[in-house]
MARNUPA-19126 format. One record per residue (C-alpha): residue in one letter; x, y negated, z negated. Coordinates in steps of 0.5 Angstrom, whole numbers, padded with zeros to 4 digits, always signed. Each point is the difference from the previous one (the first is absolute). Last residue first. Layout:
BEGIN
AXYZ;...
This chain:
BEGIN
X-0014+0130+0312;X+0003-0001+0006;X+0003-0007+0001;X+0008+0003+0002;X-0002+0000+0007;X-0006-0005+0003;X-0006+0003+0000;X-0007+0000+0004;X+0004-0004+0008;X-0005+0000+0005;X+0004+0002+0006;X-0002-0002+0008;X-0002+0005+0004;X-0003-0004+0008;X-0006+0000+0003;X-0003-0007-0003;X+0001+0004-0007;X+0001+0006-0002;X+0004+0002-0007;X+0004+0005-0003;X+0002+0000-0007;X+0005-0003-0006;X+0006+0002-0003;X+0006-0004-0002;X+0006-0003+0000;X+0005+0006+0001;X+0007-0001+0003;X+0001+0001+0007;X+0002-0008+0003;X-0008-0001-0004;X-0004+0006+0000;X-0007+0002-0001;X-0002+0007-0002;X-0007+0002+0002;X-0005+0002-0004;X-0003+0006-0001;X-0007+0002+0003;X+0002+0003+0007;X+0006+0005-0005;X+0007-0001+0001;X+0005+0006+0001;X+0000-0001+0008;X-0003+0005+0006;X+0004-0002+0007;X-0006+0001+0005;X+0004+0002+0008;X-0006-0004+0004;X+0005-0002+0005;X+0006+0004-0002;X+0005+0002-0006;X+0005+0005+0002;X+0006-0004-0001;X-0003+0000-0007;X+0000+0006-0002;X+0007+0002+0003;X+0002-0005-0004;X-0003+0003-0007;X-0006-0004-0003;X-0001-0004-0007;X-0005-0004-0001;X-0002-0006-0001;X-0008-0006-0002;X-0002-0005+0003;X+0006-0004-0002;X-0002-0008+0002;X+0006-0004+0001;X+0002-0008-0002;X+0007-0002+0004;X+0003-0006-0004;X+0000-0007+0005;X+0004-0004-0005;X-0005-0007-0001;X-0001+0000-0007;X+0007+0001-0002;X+0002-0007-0001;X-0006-0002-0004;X+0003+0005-0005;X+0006-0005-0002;X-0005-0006-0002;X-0002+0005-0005;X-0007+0002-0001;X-0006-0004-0005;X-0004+0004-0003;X-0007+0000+0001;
């Protein structure tokens, strides 16, 4: 275990903005504005991809779906730049 700088324990505490990507798109307006109630936006991920998990909008990794107590929750699988 590595023992971090005093200077980092300062940073803990920031609120950062975690975001999960489902997938993206792209639309014209007129599209968009035309979305509806049961409108279905098709997106360039496949159901069996990983998805991205970000951190303030930079990747830090990928993981999947999960159910739990009737609610989504997020299991993370990789941590970016790990892969292979």
């Amino acid at each position: 275990m590595t023992a971090q700088p005093r200077s980092f324990d300062l940073l803990k505490d920031v609120d950062v903005r975690l975001s999960v990507e489902l997938g993206r798109t792209e639309m014209k307006l007129k599209d968009v504005l035309s979305l509806g109630e049961e409108s279905v936006v098709m997106l360039d991920r496949l159901t069996d991809e990983l998805l991205d998990v970000m951190v303030n909008g930079k990747l830090i990794a990928r993981g999947e779906i999960v159910a739990e107590n009737n609610r989504f929750g997020l299991r993370i699988v990789e941590l970016a730049g790990s892969e292979g």
